[in-house]
C-alpha positions in Angstrom: 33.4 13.6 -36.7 29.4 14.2 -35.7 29.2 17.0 -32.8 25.8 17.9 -31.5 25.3 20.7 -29.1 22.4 21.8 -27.3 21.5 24.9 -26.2 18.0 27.0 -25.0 18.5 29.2 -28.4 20.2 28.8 -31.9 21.9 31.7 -33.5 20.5 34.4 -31.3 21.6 35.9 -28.1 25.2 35.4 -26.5 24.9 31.5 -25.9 22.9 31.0 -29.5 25.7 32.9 -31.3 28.6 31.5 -29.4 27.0 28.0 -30.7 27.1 28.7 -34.2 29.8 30.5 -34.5 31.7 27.4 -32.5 29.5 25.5 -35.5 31.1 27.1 -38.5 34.4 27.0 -37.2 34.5 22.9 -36.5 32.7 23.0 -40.1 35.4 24.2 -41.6 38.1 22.0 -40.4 35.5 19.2 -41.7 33.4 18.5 -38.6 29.7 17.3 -39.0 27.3 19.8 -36.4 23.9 20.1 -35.0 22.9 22.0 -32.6 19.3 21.2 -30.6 17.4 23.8 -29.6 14.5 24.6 -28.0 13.0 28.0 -28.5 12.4 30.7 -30.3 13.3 31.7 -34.3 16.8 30.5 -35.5 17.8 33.4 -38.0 18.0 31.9 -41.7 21.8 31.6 -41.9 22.0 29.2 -38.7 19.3 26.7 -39.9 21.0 24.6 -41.4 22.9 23.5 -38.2 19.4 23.7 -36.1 16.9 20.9 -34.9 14.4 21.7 -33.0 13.4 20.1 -29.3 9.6 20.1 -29.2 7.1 23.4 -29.9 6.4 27.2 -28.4 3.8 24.8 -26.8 6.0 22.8 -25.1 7.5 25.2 -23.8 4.4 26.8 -22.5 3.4 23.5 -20.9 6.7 22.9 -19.1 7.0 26.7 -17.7 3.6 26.2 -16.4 4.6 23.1 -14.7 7.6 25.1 -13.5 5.7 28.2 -12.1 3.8 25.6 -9.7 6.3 22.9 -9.0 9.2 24.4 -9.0 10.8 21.7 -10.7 12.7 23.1 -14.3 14.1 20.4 -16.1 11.9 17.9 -15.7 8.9 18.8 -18.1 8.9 18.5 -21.9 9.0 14.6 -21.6 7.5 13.6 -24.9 9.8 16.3 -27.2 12.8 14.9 -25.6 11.8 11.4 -25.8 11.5 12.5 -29.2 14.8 13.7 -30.1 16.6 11.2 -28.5 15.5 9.2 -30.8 16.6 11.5 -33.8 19.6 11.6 -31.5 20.2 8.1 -32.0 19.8 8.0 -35.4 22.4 11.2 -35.5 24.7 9.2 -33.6 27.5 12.0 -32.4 30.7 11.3 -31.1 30.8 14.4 -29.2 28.5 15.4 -27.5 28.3 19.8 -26.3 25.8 20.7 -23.7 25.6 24.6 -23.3 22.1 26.0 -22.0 19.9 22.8 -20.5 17.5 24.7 -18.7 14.4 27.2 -20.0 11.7 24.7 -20.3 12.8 22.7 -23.7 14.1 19.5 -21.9 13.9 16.8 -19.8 17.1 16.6 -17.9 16.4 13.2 -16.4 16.0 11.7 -19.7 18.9 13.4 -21.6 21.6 12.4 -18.9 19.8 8.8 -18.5 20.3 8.6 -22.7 23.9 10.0 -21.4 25.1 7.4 -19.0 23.8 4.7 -21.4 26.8 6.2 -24.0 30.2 5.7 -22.0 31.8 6.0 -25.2 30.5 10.1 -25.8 33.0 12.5 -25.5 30.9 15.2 -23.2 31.9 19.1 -23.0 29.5 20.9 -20.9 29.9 24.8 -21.2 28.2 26.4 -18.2 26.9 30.1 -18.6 25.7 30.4 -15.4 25.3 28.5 -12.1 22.0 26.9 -12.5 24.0 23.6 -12.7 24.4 22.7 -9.8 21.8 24.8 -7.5 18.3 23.8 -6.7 16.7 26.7 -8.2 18.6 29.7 -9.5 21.0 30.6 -12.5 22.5 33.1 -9.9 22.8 33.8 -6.2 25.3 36.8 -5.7 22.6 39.4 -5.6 21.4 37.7 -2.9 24.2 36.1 -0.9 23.1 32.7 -1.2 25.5 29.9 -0.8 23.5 27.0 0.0 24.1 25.5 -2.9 27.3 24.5 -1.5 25.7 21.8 0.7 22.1 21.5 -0.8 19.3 23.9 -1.1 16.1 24.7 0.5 13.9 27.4 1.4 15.1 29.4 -1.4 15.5 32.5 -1.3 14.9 33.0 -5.0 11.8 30.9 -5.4 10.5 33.8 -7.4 13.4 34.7 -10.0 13.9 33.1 -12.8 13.1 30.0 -13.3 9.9 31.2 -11.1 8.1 29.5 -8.8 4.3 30.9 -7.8 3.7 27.8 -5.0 6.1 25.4 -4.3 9.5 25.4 -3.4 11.1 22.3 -4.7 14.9 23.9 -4.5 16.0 20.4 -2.5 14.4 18.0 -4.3 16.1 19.8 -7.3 19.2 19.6 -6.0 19.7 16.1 -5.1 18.4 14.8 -7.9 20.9 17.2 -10.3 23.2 15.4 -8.2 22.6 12.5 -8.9 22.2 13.1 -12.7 24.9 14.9 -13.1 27.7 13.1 -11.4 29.4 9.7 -12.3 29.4 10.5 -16.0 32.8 9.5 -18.5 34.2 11.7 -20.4 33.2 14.7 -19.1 34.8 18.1 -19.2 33.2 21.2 -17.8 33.9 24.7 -19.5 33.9 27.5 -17.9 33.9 31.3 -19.9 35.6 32.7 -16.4 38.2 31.5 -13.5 34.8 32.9 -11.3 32.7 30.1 -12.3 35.1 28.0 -12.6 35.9 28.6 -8.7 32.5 28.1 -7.9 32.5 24.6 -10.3 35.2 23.4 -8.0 32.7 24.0 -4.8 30.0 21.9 -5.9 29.2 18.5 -6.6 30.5 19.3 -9.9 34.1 19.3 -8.7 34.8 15.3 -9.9 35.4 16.5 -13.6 38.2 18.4 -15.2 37.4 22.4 -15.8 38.9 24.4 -18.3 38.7 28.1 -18.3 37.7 29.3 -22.0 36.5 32.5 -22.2 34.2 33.8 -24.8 34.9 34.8 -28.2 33.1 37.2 -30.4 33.2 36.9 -34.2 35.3 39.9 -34.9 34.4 40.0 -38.7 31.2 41.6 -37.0 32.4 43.1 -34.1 34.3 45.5 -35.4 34.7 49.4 -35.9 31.4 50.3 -38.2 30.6 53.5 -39.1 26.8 54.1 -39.2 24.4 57.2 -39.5 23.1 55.7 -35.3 23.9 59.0 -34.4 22.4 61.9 -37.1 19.4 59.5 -37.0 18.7 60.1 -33.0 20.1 63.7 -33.2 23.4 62.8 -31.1 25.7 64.5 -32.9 27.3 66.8 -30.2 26.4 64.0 -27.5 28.8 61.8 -25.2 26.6 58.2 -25.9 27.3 56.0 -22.7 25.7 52.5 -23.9 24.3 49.7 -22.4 23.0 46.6 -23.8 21.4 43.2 -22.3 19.2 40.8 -23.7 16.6 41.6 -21.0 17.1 44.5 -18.6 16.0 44.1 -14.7 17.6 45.4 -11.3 20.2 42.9 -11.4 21.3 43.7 -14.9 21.7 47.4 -13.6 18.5 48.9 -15.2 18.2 51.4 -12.0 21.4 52.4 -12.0 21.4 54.1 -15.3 17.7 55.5 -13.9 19.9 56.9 -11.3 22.7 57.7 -13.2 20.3 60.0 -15.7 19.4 61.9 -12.8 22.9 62.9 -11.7 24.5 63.5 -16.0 24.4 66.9 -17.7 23.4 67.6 -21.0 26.7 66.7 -22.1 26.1 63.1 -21.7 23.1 60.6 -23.4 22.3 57.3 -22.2 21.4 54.3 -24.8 19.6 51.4 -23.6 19.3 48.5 -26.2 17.4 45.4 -25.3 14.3 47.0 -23.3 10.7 46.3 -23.4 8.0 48.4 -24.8 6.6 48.9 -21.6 10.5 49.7 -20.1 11.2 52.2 -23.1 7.8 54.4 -21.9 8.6 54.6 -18.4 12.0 56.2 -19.2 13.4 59.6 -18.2 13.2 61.6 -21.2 17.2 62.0 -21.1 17.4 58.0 -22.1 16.9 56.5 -25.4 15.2 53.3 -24.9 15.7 49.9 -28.0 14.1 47.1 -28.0 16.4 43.9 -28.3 17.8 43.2 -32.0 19.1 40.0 -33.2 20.9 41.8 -35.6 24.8 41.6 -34.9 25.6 44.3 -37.7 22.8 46.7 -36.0 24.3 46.2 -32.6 28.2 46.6 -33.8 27.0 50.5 -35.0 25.8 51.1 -32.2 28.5 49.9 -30.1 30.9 52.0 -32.4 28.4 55.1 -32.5 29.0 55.0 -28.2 31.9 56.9 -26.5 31.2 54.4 -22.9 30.1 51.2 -22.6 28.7 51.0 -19.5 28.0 47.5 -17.6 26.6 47.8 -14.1 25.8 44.1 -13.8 25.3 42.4 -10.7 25.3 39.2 -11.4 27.6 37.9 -14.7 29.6 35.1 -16.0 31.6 36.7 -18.6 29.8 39.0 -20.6 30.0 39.1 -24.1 28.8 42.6 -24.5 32.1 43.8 -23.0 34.2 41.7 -25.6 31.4 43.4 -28.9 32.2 47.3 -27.3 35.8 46.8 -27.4 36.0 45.1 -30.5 33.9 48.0 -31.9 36.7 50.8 -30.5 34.6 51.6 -27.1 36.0 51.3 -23.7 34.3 49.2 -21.1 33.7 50.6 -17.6 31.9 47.3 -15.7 31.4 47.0 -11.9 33.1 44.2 -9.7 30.7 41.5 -10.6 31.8 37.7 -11.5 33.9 37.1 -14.3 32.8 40.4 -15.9 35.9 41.8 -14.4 38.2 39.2 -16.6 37.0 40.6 -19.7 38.5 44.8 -19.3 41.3 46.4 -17.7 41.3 46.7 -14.3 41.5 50.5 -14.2 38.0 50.4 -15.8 36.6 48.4 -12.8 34.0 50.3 -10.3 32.3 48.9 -7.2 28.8 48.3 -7.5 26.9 51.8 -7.5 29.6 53.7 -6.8 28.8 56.5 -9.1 31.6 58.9 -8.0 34.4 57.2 -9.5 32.3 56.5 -12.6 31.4 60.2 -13.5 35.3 60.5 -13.1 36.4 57.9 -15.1 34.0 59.0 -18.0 36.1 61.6 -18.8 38.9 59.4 -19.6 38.0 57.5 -22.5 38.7 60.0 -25.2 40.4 57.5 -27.0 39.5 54.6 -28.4 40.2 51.6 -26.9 40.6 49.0 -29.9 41.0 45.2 -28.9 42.4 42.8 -31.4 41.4 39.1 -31.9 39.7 39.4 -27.9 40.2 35.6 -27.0 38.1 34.8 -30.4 40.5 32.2 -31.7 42.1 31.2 -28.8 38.5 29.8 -27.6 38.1 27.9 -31.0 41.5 26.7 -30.9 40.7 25.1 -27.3 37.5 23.6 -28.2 39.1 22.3 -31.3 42.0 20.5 -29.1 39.2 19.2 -26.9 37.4 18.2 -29.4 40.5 15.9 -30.9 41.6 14.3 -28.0 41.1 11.0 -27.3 
């Protein structure tokens, strides 16, 4: 059977990795797979599954065209035209949609090529809400649920994906709408029962949803020893970690400012993922990393750690809680989405409530050591998905 996903990213990042890993498990039980992609560097081991949508230029072109129209999605016309036709030629029977927005494709064209292929088995895994709003990937920082009925006058004109001038949130939503709905053979995904509740309130709620939650690959994530902490002179340190892929007030980056301020010198905070410019405007008492691709970096660190901490504020279902515990570190996250579903629910805080997380710190003296954390369970699911007729 031919499967081709797309996705913003191949082989990198939570949605890039979840792809190929998905890839090499349906290759192994003798599936064909592709997945499209549309930016950045697809690590050598992951090519051979990767084809590019359009250029870095393309890209450049349709976030332009974003930043002043407000209208994501509907740039990149000529790369998609593109590799529909190499889409064609591929011919899938299934068809995976992860990621379709961050200026790589033109949704209008995709889902017209879509509708014109009744016969397409279509699994769409949504990692965040940008789906079905007019704007935004996410809207609890702010409150907003007028997505519910159809946008406008965004609130979040000038979050990701931003806008400078227009706000085009309506127009956005009706014709997602419109694309989006009355399609065959359509199943949505959802890593968490959060999203999937919110799938169920939108003009998504015509199509089946199954709650899968992420896996990790846990011949990676796993307990490895590593010199992380002789090399940063942490060796009589309590490390309390957090990662992201990009760090901003929603993602918690002041609270750990915060939380530096109130820790003794007991305690050492680990940021990996940060910008150059982040990592020299931090208190001295936090080491600041810039974001590595590398799993096997990342799984020492998360072992080196004695807390994972995860203040999000806005989350799906986090795979950086699944790598810590898979590594033997304990997850303390705040009440946010479906990041909840993924630790025990003793080692849930309220958002900024720093008194009950300097006394739960304590706690975690032992290891906390998750086995096979949904990993299979998720590949088994897609694979049943996948089968049926």
């Amino acid at each position: 059977m031919k499967i081709l996903m797309i996705n913003s990213v191949c082989g990198i990042r939570s949605t890039g990795r979840i792809c190929t890993d998905l890839s090499a498990a349906l290759e192994e039980q003798g599936h064909q797979v592709k997945i499209a992609y549309g930016r950045e560097t697809v690590p050598e081991q992951y090519q051979k599954y990767a084809v590019r949508i359009g250029s870095d230029l393309d890209v450049k072109c349709h976030g332009l065209q974003s930043r002043i129209f407000d209208n994501t999605g509907f740039g990149s016309k000529k790369a998609t035209e593109k590799f529909l036709q190499w889409a064609d030629t591929y011919n899938p029977n299934v068809l995976h949609l992860h990621n379709i927005h961050g200026y790589y494709i033109h949704i209008g064209l995709l889902f017209d090529w879509i509708k014109k292929r009744p016969d397409i088995k279509i699994i769409w895994t949504l990692h965040d809400c940008w789906t079905f709003t007019g704007h935004c990937s996410h809207f609890d920082f702010v409150g907003c649920d007028r997505w519910k009925t159809g946008c406008y006058d965004c609130p979040q004109k000038k979050e990701y994906p931003k806008s400078l001038l227009f706000d085009n949130s309506r127009n956005n939503w009706l014709n997602k709408k419109d694309l989006f709905t009355g399609i065959k053979h359509m199943t949505i995904v959802t890593p968490s029962h959060w999203l999937a509740g919110l799938v169920k309130q939108s003009f998504l709620k015509e199509y089946p949803v199954e709650v899968i939650h992420n896996g990790i690959d846990l011949d990676v994530f796993k307990p490895t020893p590593s010199d992380f902490r002789q090399k940063h002179g942490l060796e009589n340190k309590k490390i309390i970690l957090g990662v992201a892929s990009a760090w901003d007030r929603r993602k918690g980056f002041y609270d750990f400012i915060e939380l530096s301020k109130i820790l003794d010198d007991n305690y050492q905070i680990v940021l990996v993922g940060l910008s150059q410019k982040q990592i020299s405007e931090l208190p001295e008492n936090i080491l600041g990393i810039e974001r590595t691709n590398s799993t096997k970096e990342l799984a020492e660190i998360y072992t080196a750690a004695d807390v994972f901490f995860n203040p999000t504020y806005e989350d799906n279902y986090p795979t950086v809680n699944l790598e810590a515990q898979a590594c033997g570190t304990p997850v303390i996250t705040y009440h946010t989405g479906g990041s909840v579903e993924s630790v025990p629910k003793e080692n849930i805080v309220s958002k900024g409530n720093f008194e009950t997380l300097l006394n739960g710190l304590d706690i975690f003296n032992t290891m906390l050591k998750i086995e096979n954390y949904g990993y299979r369970g998720y590949l088994n699911m897609y694979a049943r998905g996948i089968k049926h007729d």
